[in-house]
C-alpha positions in Angstrom: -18.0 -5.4 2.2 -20.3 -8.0 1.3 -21.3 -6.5 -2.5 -17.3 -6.5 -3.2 -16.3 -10.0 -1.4 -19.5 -11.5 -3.7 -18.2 -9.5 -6.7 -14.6 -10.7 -6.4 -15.6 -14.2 -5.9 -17.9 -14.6 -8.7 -15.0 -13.4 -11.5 -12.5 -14.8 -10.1 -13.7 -18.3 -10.4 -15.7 -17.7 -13.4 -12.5 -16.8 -15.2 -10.0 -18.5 -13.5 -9.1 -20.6 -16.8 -8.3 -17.7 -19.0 -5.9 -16.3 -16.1 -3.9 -20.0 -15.8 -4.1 -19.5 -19.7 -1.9 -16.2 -19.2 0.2 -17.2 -16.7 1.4 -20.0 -18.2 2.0 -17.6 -21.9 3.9 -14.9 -19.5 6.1 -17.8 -18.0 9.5 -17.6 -18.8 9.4 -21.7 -19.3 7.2 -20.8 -22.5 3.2 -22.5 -22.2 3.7 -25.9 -23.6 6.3 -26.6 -20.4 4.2 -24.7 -17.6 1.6 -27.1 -18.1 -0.6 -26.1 -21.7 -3.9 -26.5 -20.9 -3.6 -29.4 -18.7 -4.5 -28.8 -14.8 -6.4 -25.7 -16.1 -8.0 -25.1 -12.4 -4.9 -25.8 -10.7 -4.3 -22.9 -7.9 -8.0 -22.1 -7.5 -8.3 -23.0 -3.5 -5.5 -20.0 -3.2 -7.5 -18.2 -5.2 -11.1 -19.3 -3.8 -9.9 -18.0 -0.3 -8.5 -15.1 -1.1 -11.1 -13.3 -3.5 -13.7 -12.2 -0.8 -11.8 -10.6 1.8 -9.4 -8.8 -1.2 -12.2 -7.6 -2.9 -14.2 -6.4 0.2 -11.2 -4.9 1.0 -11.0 -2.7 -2.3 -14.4 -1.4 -2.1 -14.4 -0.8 1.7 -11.3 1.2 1.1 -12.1 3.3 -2.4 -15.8 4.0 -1.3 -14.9 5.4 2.1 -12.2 7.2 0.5 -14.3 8.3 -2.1 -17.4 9.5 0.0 -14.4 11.4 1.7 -13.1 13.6 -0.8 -16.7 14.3 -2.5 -17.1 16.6 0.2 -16.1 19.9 -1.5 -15.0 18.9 -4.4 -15.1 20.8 -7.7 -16.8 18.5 -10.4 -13.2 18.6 -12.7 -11.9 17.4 -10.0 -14.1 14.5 -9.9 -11.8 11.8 -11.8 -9.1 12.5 -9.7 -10.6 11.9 -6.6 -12.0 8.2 -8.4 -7.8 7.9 -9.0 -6.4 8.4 -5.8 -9.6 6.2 -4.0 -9.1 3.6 -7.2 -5.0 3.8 -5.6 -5.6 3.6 -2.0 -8.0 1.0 -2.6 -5.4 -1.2 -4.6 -2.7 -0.6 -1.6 -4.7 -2.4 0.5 -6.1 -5.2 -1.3 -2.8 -5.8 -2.6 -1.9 -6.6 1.1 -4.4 -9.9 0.9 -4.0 -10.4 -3.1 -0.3 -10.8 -3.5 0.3 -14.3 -0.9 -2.5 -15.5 -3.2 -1.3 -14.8 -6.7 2.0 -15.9 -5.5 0.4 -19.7 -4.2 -2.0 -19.1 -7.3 0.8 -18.5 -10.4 3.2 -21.0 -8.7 0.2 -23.5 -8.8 -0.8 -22.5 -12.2 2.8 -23.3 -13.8 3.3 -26.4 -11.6 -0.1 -28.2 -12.3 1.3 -31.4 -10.6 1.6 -29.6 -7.1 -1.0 -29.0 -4.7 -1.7 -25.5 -3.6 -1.0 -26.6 0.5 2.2 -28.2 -0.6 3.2 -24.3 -2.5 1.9 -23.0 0.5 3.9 -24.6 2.8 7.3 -25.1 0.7 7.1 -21.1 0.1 6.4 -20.4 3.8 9.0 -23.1 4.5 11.6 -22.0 2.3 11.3 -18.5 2.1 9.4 -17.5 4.6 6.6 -14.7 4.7 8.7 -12.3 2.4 8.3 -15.2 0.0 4.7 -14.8 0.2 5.0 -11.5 -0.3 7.4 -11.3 -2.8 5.7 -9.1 -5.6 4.3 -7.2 -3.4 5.6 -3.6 -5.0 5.3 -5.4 -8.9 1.6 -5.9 -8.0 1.2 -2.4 -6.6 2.8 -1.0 -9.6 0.7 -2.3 -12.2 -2.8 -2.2 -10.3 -2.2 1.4 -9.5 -1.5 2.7 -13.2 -4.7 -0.1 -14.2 -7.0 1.6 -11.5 -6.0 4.9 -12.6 -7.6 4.1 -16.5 -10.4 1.8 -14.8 -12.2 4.0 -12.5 -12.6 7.4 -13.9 -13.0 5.1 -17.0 -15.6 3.1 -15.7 -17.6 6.4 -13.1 -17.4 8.7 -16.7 -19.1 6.0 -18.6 -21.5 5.7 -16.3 -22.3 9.3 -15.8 -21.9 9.8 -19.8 -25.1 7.3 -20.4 -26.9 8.1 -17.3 -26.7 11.7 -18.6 -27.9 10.3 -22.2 -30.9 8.4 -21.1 -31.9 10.7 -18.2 -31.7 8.3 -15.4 -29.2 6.5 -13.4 -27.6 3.5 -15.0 -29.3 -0.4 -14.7 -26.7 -2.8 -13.2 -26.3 -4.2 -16.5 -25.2 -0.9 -18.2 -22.5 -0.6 -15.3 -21.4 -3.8 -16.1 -21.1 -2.9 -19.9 -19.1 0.2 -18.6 -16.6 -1.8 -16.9 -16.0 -4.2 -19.6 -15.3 -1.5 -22.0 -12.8 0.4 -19.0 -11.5 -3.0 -17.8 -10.3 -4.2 -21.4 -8.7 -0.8 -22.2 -6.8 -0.7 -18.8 -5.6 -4.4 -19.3 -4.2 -3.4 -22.6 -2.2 -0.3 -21.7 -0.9 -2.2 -18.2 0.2 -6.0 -20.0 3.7 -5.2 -19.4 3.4 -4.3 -16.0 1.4 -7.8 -15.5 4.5 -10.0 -16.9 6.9 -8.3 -15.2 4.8 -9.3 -12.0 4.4 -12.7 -13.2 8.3 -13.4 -13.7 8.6 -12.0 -10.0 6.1 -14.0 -8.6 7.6 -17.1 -10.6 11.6 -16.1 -10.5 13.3 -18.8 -8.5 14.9 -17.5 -4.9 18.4 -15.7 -5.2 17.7 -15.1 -8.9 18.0 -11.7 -10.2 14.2 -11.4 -10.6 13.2 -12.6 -6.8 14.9 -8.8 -6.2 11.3 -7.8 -6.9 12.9 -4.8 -9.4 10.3 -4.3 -11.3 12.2 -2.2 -13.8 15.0 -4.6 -14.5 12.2 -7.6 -15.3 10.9 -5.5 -17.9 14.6 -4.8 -19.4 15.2 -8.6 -19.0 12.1 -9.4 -21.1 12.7 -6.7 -23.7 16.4 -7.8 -24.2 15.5 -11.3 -24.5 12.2 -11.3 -26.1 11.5 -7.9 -27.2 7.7 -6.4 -27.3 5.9 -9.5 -28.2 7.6 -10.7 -24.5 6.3 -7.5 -22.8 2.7 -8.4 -24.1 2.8 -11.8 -23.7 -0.6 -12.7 -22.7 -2.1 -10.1 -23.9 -4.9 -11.5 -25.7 -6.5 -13.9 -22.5 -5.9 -10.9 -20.5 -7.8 -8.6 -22.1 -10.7 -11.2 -22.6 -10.7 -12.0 -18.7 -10.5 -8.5 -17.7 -13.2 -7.3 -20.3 -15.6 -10.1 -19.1 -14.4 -9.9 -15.6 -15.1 -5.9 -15.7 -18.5 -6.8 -16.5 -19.0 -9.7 -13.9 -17.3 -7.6 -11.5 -18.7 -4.3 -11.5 -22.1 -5.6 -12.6 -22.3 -7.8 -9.4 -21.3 -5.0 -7.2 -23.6 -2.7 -8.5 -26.3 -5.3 -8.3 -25.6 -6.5 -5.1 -25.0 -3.2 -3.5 -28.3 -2.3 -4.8 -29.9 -5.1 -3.4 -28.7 -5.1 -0.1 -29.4 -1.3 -0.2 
């Protein structure tokens, strides 16, 4: 609990201007009009208060789960057991990650607002499902991005600890996840801007419906690939640098408090 809640908080803040950087590119207002760089850290007390208990919750959840299915496993069966802990793990995070991201992104593309005043005119307005709107968008791209990431990031790991003999050095995790984290982003983009347009849609519109498969027709109808990997390019620098912040700090402090 505590190695994942310090893990979580450390990238998120650390990075939090390359993710207002992509939210505002995947907004459907276009960058320049969700606020440019201006306000860069607006949306960060959403995000400040949400990152320990979110990423705690991960780690509780796919290390338990993990430690669960070890037990009489086949070692080819190893990367499937990472997937469905990496899954079960997202499932519940998601459940303390997705009010958040929605006060987060809503802050992010209207740098002028306060996060309490999002807060309260969502919960006001539309009321805990508006909190939650997202929900099954955010599901649906962090389960296909665990599935890369983990097995990614555990057969990395095993690869070089095999190489040099030993287990891997904290650092050497963290180089792990960067590589797995960046590849995952990359592969997953489109599912991120469909959540993003979600999150952002405006309440009764088509995309509030939460269909994740219609916002991704939308965007390809209207703005074709370069729309479906909109943001690509800060997305995969966050997640590559927060891969290593991230797993590096878990691994460290895990280790230390171990």
């Amino acid at each position: 609990l505590k190695a994942g809640g310090v893990a979580g908080v450390c990238v998120d803040l650390i990075l939090f201007p390359l993710d207002t950087v992509k939210t505002r590119l995947q907004s459907p207002q276009g960058f320049r009009k969700a606020g440019g760089f201006r306000g860069i850290y607006a949306g960060v007390p959403s995000t400040a208060i949400g990152s320990f208990p979110n990423a705690a919750a991960f780690f509780i959840t796919y290390e338990n789960v993990k430690s669960m299915l070890h037990h009489g496993s086949t070692s080819y069966l190893t990367p499937a057991t990472h997937m469905v802990a990496a899954s079960l793990g997202e499932v519940v995070a998601c459940l303390i990650r997705v009010p958040s991201e929605v006060v987060k992104q809503r802050a992010q593309v209207s740098p002028s607002s306060s996060t309490l005043r999002i807060f309260s005119h969502t919960l006001y307005h539309e009321g805990i499902q508006g909190l939650y709107r997202g929900y099954k968008s955010t599901v649906l791209r962090e389960i296909p991005f665990s599935l890369v990431q983990f097995p990614l990031w555990e057969s990395l790991k095993d690869l070089w600890s095999w190489k040099q003999g030993h287990v891997v050095d904290s650092w050497q995790s963290a180089v792990c996840g960067a590589f797995a984290g960046g590849f995952a982003a990359a592969v997953t983009t489109p599912l991120d801007v469909a959540k993003t347009r979600i999150m952002l849609a405006k309440a009764g519109s088509s995309n509030a419906s939460g269909n994740v498969l219609a916002a991704l027709g939308g965007i390809w109808r209207t703005q074709g690939l370069s729309g479906l990997f909109a943001g690509v390019v800060p997305r995969m620098a966050a997640i590559s640098l927060g891969g290593f912040i991230f797993l590096g700090t878990y691994e460290k402090t895990r280790q230390l408090l171990l």
